[in-house]
C-alpha positions as CSV (number, residue, x, y, z in Angstrom):
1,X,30.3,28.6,17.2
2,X,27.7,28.7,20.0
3,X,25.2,27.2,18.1
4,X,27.7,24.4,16.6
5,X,28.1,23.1,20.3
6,X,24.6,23.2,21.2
7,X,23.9,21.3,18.3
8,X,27.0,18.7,19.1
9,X,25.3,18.4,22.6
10,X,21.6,18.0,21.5
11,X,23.1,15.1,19.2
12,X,25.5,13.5,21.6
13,X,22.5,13.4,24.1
14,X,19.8,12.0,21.3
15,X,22.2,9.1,20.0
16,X,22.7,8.0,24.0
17,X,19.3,8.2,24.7
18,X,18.7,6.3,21.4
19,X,21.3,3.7,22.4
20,X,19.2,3.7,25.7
21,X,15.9,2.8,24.5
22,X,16.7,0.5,22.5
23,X,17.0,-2.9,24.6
24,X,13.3,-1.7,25.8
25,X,12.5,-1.4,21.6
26,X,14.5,-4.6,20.9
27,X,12.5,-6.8,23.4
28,X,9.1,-5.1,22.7
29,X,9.6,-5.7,18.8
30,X,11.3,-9.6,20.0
31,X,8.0,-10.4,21.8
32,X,6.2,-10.1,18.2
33,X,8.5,-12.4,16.7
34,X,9.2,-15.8,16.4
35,X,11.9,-17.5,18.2
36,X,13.9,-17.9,14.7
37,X,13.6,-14.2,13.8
38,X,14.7,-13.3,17.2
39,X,17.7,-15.6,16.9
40,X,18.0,-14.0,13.4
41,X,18.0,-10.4,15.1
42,X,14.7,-9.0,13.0
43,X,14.1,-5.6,15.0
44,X,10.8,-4.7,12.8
45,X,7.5,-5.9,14.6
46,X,6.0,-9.3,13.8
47,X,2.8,-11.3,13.6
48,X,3.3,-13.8,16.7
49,X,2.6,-11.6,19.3
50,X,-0.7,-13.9,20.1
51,X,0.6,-16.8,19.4
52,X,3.2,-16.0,21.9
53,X,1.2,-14.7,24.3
54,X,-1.1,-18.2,23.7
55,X,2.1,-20.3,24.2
56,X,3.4,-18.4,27.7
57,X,0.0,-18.9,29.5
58,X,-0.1,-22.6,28.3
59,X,3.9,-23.0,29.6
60,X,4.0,-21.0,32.6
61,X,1.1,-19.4,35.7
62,X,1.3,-15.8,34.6
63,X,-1.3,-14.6,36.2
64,X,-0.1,-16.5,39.9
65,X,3.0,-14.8,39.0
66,X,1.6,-11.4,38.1
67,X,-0.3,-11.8,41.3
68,X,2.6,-13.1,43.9
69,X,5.2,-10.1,42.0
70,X,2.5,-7.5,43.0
71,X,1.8,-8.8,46.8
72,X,5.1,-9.6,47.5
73,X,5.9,-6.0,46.2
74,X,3.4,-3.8,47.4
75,X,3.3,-5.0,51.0
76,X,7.3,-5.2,51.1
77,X,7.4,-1.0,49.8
78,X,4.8,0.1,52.2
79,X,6.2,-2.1,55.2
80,X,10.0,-1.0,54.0
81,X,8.8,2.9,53.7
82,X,7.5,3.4,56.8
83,X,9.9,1.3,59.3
84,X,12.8,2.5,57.4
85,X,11.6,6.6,57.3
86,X,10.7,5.8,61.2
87,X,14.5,4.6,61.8
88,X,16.1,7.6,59.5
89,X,13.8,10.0,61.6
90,X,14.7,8.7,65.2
91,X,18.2,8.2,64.2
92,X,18.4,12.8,63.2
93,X,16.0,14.0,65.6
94,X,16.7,12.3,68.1
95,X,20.2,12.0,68.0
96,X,23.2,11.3,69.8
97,X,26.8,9.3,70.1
98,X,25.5,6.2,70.8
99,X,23.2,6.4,67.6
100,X,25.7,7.2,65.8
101,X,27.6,4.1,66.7
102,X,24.6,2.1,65.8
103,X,24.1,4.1,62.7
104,X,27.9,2.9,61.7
105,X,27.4,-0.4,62.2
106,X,24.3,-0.2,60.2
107,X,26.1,1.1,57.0
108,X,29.0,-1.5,57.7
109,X,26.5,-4.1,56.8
110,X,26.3,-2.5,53.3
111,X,29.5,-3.8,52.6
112,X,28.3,-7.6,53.3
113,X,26.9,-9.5,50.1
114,X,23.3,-11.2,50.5
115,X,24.8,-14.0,49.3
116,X,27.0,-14.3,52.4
117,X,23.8,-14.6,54.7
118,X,21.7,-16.3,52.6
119,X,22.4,-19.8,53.9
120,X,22.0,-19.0,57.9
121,X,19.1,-16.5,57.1
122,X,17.5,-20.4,55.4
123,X,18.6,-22.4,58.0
124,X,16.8,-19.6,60.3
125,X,13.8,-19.3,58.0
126,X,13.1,-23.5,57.7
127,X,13.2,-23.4,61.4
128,X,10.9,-20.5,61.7
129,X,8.6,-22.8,59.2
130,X,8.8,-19.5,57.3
131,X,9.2,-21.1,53.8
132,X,7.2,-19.9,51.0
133,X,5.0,-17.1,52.4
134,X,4.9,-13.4,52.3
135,X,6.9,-13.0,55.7
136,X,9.7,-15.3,54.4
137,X,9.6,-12.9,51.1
138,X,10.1,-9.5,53.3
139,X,11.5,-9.9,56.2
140,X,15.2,-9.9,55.0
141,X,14.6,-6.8,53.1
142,X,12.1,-4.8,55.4
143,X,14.9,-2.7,56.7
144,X,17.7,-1.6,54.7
145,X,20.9,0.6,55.4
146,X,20.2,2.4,52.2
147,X,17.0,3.4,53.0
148,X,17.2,4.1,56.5
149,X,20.6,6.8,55.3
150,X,18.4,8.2,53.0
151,X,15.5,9.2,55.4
152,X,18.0,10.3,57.5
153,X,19.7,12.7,55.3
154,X,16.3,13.8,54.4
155,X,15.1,14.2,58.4
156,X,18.6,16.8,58.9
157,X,16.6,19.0,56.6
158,X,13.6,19.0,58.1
159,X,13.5,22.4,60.6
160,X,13.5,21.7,64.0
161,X,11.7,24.6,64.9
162,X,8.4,22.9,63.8
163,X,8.9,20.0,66.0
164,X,9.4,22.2,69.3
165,X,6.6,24.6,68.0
166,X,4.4,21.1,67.5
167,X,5.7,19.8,70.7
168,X,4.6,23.2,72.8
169,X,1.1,22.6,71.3
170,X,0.8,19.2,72.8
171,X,1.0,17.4,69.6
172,X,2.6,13.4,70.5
173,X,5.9,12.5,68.7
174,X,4.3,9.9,66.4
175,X,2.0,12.6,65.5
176,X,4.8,15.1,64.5
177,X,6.4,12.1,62.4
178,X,2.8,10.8,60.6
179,X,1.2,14.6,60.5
180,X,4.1,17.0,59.7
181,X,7.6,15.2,58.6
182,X,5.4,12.5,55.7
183,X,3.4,15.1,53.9
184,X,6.6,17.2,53.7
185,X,9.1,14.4,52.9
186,X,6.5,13.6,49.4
187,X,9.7,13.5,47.1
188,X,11.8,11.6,49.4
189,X,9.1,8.9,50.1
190,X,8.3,9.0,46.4
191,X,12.2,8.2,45.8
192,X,12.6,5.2,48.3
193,X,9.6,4.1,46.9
194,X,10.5,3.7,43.6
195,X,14.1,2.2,44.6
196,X,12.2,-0.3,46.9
197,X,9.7,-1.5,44.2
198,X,12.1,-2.2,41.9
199,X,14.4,-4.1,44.2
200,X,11.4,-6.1,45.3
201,X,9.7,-7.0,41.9
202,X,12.9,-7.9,40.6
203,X,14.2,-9.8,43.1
204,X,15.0,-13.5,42.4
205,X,17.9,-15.0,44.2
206,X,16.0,-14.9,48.0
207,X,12.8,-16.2,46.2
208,X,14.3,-18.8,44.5
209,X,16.0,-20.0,47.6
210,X,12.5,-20.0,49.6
211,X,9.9,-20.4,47.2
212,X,10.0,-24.0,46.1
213,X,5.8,-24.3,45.7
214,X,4.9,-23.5,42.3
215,X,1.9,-21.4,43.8
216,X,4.6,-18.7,45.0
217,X,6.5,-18.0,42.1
218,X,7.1,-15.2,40.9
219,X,7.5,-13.1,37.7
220,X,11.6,-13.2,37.7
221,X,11.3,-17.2,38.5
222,X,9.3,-17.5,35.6
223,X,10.9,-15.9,33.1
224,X,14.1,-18.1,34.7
225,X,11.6,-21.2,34.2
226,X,11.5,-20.4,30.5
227,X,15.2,-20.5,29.9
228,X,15.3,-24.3,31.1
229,X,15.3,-27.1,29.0
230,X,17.1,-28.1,25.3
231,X,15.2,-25.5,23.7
232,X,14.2,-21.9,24.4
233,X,11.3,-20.3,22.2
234,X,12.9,-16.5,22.6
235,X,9.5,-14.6,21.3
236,X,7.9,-16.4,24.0
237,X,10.5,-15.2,26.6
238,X,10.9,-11.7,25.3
239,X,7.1,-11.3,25.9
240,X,7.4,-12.5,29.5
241,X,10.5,-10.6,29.9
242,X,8.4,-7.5,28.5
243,X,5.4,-8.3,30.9
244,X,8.1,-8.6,34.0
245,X,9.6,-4.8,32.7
246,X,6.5,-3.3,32.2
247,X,5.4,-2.4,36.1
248,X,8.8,-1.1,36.9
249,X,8.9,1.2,33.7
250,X,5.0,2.3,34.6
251,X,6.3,2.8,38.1
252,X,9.2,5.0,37.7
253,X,7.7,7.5,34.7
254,X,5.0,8.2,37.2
255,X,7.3,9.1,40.0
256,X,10.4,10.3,37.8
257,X,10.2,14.0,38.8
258,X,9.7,12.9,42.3
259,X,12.1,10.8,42.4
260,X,15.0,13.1,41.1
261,X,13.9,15.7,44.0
262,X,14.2,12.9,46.8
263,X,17.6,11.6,45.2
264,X,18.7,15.4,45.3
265,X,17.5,16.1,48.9
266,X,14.9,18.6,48.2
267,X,12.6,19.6,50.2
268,X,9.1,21.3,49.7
């Protein structure tokens, strides 16, 4: 009987993760194909995979868009990372009532949609002659309630008896935060990290909205670009679709074990 049920949950959990892999499978073997055996729903891999890779760098600026996706990205993570771990830190250790009335209000703003802002934060950003540039990219996503709740659940577990020991022994408080709280906090960095990355390469709304030079697109815009007009070639779009998944997917099997730990709170 024992061995009945942990056969029934072996299989349960191989047809889900089945069922979960196979978009990823689908598009991979769709980016091989032509556009008629994709519309046809052929799920066995194809000759065209050149010919579609030929046909997306004649449409579209891949590698501009390859290019913008990563800057925009990488310099939106780092920049997020460390003013949000900074705020999440301050906000614990140094705490009191009237941070965590600012702390409240923070989190309220989770509960208003970007799409409620996003015409005064344009009106504010044409102004600022912020328009399509890296700082127009960021800046509304530098900080985040999420981010800044996570570092600060993380800072409550980090023991406070190293920061007065640190503080007897002269060491500044930015050199506490950069030299003692980071290198422990590994799996929670590693976590907002991966959450941050994501949300930036992926975003497409706020670039769209700001990003009307052709020089600043980016990969989600130009897999969007691809869907205009009377007629789609889908092997063609399933290969930039692929090519917009791929860095994500590479991203988050690197850091999967770290991330879990962060998500979890643990501390090493």
């Amino acid at each position: 009987m024992i061995k009945l049920k942990k056969f029934l949950k072996y299989l349960f959990l191989t047809i889900v993760s089945l069922i979960s892999v196979f978009p990823l499978f689908w598009m991979a073997m769709a980016a091989t194909n032509q556009s008629v055996d994709v519309i046809r729903g052929k799920i066995l891999p194809g000759t065209y995979l050149i010919e579609n890779f030929k046909n997306l760098l004649a449409a579209q600026n891949v590698s501009s868009a390859m290019f913008n996706s990563f800057k925009y990205s990488i310099i939106l993570t780092v920049l997020a990372l460390v003013i949000c771990s900074l705020a999440g830190y301050g906000f614990e250790i140094y705490h009191d009532k009237g941070k965590d009335l600012i702390m409240s209000i923070i989190l309220l703003a989770m509960m208003v949609p970007f799409a409620a802002t996003m015409i005064p934060l344009f009106q504010m950003f044409s102004k600022a002659n912020l328009l399509n540039c890296t700082i127009g990219f960021i800046l509304p996503t530098i900080s985040t309630p999420f981010l800044i709740m996570m570092f600060r659940q993380s800072a409550r577990s980090f023991p406070h008896d190293i920061i007065e020991a640190a503080r007897i022994d002269g060491v500044s408080e930015i050199g506490i935060f950069f030299r003692m709280f980071m290198p422990t906090m590994k799996s929670t960095y590693a976590a907002a990290m991966t959450v941050t990355f994501m949300n930036a390469w992926n975003s497409y709304l706020w670039p769209k909205v700001i990003m009307s030079d052709a020089k600043s697109i980016t990969m989600p815009m130009l897999v969007a670009n691809l869907t205009e007009g009377y007629v789609t070639d889908y092997g063609m779009l399933m290969l930039a679709v692929l090519l917009c998944t791929i860095p994500t997917v590479v991203i988050f099997f690197i850091l999967q074990k770290n991330f879990a730990e962060g998500i979890t709170g643990a501390v090493k």
